[in-house]
C-alpha positions as CSV (number, residue, x, y, z in Angstrom):
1,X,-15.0,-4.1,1.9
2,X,-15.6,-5.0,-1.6
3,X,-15.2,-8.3,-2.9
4,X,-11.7,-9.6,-3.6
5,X,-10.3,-10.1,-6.8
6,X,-6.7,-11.6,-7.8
7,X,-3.3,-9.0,-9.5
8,X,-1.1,-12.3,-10.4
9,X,-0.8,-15.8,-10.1
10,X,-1.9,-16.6,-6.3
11,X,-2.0,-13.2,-5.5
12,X,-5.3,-11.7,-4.1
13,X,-6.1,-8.5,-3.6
14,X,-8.7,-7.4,-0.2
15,X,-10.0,-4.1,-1.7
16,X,-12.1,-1.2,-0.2
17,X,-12.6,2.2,-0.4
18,X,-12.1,5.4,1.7
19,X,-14.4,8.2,0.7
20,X,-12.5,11.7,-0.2
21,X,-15.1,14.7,-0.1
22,X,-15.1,16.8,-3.1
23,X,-13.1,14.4,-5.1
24,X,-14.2,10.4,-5.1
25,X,-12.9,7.6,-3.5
26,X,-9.8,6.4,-2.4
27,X,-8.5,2.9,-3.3
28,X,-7.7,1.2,0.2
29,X,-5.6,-2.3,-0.3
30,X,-4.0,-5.6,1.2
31,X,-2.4,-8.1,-0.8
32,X,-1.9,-11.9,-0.1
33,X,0.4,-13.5,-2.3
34,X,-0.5,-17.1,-1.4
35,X,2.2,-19.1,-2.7
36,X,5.2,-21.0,-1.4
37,X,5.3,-19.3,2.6
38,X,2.3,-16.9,2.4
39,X,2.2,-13.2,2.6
40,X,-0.1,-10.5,3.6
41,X,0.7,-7.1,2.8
42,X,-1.1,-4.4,4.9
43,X,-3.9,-4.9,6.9
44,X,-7.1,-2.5,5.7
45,X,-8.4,-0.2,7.7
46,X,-10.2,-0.8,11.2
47,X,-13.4,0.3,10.1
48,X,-14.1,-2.9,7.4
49,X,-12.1,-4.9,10.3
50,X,-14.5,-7.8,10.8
51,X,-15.2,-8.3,7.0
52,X,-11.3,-7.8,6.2
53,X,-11.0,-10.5,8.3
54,X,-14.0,-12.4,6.8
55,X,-12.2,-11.9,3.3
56,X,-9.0,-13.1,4.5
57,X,-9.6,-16.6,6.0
58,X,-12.1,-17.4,3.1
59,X,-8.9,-17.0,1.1
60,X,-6.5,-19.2,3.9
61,X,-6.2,-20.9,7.3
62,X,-5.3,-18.9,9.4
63,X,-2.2,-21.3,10.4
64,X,-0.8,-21.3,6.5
65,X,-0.1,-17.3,7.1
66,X,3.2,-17.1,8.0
67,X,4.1,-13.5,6.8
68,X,2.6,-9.8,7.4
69,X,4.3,-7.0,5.6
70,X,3.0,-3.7,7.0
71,X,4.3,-0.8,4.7
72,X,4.0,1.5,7.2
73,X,1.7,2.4,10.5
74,X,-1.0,4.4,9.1
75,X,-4.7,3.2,10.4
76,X,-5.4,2.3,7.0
77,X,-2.7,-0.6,7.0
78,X,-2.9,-1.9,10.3
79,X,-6.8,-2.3,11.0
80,X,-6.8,-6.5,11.2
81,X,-3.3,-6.4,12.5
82,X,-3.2,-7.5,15.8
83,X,-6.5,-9.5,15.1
84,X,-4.0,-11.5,12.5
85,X,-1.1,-12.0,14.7
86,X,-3.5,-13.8,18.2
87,X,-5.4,-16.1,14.7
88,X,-2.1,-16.7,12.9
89,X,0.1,-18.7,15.2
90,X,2.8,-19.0,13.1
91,X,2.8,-15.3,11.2
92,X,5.8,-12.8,11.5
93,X,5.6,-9.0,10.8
94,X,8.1,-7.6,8.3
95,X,8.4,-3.7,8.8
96,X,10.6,-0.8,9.6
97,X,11.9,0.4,13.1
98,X,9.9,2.9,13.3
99,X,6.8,1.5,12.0
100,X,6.9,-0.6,14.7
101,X,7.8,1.7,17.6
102,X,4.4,3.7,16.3
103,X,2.6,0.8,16.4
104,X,3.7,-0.4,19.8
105,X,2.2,2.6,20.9
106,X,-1.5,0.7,20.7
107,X,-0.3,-2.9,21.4
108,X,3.2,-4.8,21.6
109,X,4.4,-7.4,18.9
110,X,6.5,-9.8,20.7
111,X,10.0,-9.4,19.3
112,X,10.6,-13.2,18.4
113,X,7.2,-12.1,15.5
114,X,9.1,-9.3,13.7
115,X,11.5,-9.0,12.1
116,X,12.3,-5.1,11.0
117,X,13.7,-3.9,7.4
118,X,15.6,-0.9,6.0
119,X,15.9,-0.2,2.6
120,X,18.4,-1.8,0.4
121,X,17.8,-4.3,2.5
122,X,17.0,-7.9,1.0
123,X,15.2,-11.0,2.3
124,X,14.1,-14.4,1.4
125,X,11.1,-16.3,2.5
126,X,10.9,-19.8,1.4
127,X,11.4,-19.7,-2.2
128,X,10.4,-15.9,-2.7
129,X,13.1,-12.8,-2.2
130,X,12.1,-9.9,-1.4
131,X,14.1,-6.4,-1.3
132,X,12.7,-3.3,0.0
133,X,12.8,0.6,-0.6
134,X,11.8,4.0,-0.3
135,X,8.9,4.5,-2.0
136,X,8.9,8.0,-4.2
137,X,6.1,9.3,-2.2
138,X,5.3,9.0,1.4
139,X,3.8,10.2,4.4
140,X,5.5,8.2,6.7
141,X,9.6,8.2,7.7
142,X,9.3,4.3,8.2
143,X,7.5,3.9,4.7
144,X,8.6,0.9,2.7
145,X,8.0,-0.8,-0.8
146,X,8.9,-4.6,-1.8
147,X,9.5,-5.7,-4.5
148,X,8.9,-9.6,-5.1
149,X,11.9,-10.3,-7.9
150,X,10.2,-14.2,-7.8
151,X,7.2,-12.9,-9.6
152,X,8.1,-9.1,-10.6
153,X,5.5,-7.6,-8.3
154,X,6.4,-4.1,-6.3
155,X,4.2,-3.8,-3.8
156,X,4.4,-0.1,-3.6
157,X,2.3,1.3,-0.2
158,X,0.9,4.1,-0.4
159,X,3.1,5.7,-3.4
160,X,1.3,5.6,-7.1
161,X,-1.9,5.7,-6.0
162,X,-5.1,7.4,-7.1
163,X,-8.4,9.2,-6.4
164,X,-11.1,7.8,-8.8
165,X,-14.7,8.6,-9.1
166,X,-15.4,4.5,-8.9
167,X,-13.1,2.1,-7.4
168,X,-11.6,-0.6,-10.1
169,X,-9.7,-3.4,-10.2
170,X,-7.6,-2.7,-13.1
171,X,-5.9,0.4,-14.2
172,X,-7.4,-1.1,-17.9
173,X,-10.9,-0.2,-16.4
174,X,-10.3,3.3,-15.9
175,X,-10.1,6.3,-18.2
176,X,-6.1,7.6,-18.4
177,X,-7.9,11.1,-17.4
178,X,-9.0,9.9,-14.3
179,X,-6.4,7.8,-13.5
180,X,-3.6,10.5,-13.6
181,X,-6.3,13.5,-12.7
182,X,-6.3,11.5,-9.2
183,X,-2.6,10.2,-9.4
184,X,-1.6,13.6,-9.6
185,X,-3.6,14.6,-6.8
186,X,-3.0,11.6,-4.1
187,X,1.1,11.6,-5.1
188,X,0.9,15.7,-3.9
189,X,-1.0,15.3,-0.9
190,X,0.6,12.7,0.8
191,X,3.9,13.9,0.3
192,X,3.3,18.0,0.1
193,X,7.5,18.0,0.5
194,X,7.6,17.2,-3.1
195,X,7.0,20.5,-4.1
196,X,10.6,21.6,-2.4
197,X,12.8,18.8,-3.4
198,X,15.5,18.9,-6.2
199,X,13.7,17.3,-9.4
200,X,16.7,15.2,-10.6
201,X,17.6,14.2,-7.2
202,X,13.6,12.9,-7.6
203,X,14.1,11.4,-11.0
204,X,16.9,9.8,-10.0
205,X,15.2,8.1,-6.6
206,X,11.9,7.3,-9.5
207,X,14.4,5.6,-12.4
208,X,16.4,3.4,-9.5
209,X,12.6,1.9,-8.7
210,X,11.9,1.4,-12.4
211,X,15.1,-0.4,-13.2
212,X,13.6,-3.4,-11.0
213,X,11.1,-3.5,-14.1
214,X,8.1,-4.8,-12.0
215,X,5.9,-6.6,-14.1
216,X,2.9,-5.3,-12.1
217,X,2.5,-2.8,-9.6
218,X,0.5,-2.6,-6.6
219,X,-0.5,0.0,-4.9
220,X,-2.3,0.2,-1.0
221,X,-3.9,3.1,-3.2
222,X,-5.0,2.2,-7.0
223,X,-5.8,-0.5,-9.1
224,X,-4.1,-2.9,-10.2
225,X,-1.4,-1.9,-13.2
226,X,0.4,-4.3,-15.7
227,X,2.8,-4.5,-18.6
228,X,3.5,-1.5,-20.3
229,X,1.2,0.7,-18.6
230,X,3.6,0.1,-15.5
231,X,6.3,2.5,-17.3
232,X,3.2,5.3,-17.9
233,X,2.9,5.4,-13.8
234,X,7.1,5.9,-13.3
235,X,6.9,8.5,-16.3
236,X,3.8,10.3,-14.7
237,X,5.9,10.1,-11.4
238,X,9.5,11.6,-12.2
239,X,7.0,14.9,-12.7
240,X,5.6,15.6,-9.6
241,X,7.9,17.5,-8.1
242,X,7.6,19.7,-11.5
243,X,3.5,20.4,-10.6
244,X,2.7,23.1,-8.4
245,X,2.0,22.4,-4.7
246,X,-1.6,20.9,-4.5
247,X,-4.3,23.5,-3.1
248,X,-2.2,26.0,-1.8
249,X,-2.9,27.4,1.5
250,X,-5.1,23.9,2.6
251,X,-3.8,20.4,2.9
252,X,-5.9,17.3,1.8
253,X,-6.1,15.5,5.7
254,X,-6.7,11.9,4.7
255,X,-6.6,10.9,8.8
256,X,-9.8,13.8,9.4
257,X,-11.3,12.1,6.0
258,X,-11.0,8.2,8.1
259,X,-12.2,9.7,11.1
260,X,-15.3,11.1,9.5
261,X,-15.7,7.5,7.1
262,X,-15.7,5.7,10.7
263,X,-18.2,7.9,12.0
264,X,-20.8,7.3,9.2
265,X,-20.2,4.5,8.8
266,X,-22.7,1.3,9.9
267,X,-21.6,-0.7,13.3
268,X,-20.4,-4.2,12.0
């Protein structure tokens, strides 16, 4: 775990990183938007587990918490997750069906502490609405991305992330070469389907997500972007389907690349 750092107004991020051989570090992120009935989004991975968790309650009590939005099941988003829910009293999961079928595989959620979502569909929690979506790029069928049309933040899993040579908090902080170098990297590898899809059936999925005109974006994967640069990470986006397939003949296995993380990795 690194230390966190704040994306918005009451809105923290709980970064760390997940090692990629051969090409730098992977951005691994949780969110907690504090205000009005607070949120986490995602979990981190179970290998930082006990300092996630550290992180988290420096940052609330563990009773204030009274949503978790898991973007999907992957390890790396539901590490401190049912570590949250026996602390947390009074938290609910937000996720999709199957999300949560995959995750009842390791434990059971009681039902009255989720609450599932589809895309298209919208929510409100206390004074903040939230609608949900299909991110561009995914690696999971029960994948989703919120947007926060309170605050203009699209929490965006795992979609729009990079690979970066350093982790930082702010896409400002990193050379637009790296950046998209990695973008275009992490976008093909967790979604290798992207090279068979129709590209205006793409664009068009891309330019419905852009006309929420998030005012920052979040990735579980990169730093944080603002503003203007926001529209440079759609653009960059609409053309993945347009690059060629990403190592041909090999796959980038992000799950062998945790597994080998937690096994180097000092005990905590």
């Amino acid at each position: 775990m690194k230390a966190s750092c704040t994306a918005g107004p009451d809105i923290h991020v709980l970064p760390s990183a997940l090692p990629i051989p051969g090409l730098g570090d992977q951005p691994v992120n949780a969110f907690l938007a504090r205000a009005g009935q607070p949120m986490l989004v995602d979990t981190g991975m179970p290998i930082d587990r006990e300092s996630f968790l550290e992180a988290l309650w420096s940052l609330i009590d563990p009773a204030d918490l009274r949503w978790i939005a898991v973007t999907h099941d992957d390890r790396d988003h539901t590490g401190a997750l049912r570590e949250i829910l026996r602390a947390a009293p009074r938290a609910r999961v937000i996720t999709n069906a199957i999300s949560l079928t995959r995750i009842s595989e390791e434990f059971t959620i009681p039902p009255d502490r989720t609450v599932t979502a589809n895309p298209g569909n919208r929510m409100r929690i206390g004074d903040r609405e939230l609608s949900f979506h299909r991110p561009p790029t995914f690696d999971s069928p029960g994948t989703l991305a919120l947007f926060d049309h309170t605050d203009g933040t699209l929490y965006s899993s795992d979609s729009f992330g990079t690979v970066l040579p350093e982790i930082s908090q702010d896409f400002s902080e990193v050379t637009e070469k790296e950046f998209f170098d990695g973008f275009d990297v992490l976008n093909r590898a967790i979604a290798p389907w992207t090279a068979l899809v129709d590209e205006a059936k793409f664009a068009d999925s891309v330019g419905a997500l852009h006309r929420l005109n998030p005012a920052r974006l979040l990735s579980a994967h990169g730093p944080t972007v603002r503003g203007k640069a926001v529209d440079r990470l759609f653009g960059a986006m609409a053309r993945i389907p347009a690059l060629p397939a990403w190592l041909p003949g090999a796959d980038l296995d992000l799950e062998a690349a945790l597994d080998a993380h937690e096994a180097t990795a000092p005990r905590q």
